[in-house]
N, C-alpha and C positions, 0 to 999 in steps of 0.2 A: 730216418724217422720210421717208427713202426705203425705198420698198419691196425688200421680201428679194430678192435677188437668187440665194439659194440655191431659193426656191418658184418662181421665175422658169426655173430651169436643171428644176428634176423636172416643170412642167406639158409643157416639150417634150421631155423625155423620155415622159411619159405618154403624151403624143400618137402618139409612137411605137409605143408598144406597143399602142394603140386603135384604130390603120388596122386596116381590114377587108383590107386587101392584104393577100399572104402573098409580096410581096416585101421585102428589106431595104429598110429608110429610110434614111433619112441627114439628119445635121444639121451645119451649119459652126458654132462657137462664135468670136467675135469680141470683140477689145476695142480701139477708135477706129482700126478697119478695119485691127485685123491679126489675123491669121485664127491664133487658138491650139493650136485641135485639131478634129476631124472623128469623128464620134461615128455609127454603126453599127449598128442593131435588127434580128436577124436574129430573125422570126418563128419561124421552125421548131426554133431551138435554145433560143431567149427568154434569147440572149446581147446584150449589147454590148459593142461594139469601139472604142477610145479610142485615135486615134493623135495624138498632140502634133505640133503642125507642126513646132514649133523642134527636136528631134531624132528627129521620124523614127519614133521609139519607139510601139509596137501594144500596150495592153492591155484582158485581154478581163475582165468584169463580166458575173455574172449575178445580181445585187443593183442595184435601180436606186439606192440611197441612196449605194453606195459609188463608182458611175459620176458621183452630179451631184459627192458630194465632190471628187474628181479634177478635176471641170470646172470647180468653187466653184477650185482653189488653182490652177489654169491661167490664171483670170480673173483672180483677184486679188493682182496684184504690187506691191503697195504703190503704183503711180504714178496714182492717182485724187486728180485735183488738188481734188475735195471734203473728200478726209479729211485732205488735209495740213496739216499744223498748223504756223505758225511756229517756227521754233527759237529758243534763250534768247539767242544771242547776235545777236537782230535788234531 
């Protein structure tokens, strides 16, 4: 069984919010090296910033559950040749 990949996205987010820095972090979110979105810990406001590479698109999260959500359905586009299941007419 493979391990969650939704605990996988909030321990680095955790991590973010755990630096002793009190500069913004930054994390790149990837899948078979293409880079989805770029994720934002701004200490001082204890927001995150969630911009999608594929459009460009900025938003901001100050709930870490609803920031990994975002980066869980960024990740997960159905093309994980583990979960693919033959179809009936093969």
């Amino acid at each position: 069984m493979k391990g969650s990949q939704l605990v996988a996205i909030i321990k680095r987010l955790e991590a973010m919010q755990e630096s002793d820095s009190t500069e913004t972090q930054t994390r790149r979110f990837e899948k078979n090296g293409d880079e989805r979105g770029l994720v934002s810990y701004d200490p001082q406001t204890e927001t995150f910033e969630l911009e999608e590479m594929a459009t460009h698109q900025t938003f901001k999260f100050d709930n870490i559950d609803l920031v990994a959500m975002e980066i869980f359905d960024l990740l997960d586009d159905g093309t994980d040749p583990e979960d693919e299941t033959p179809s009936a007419a093969e």
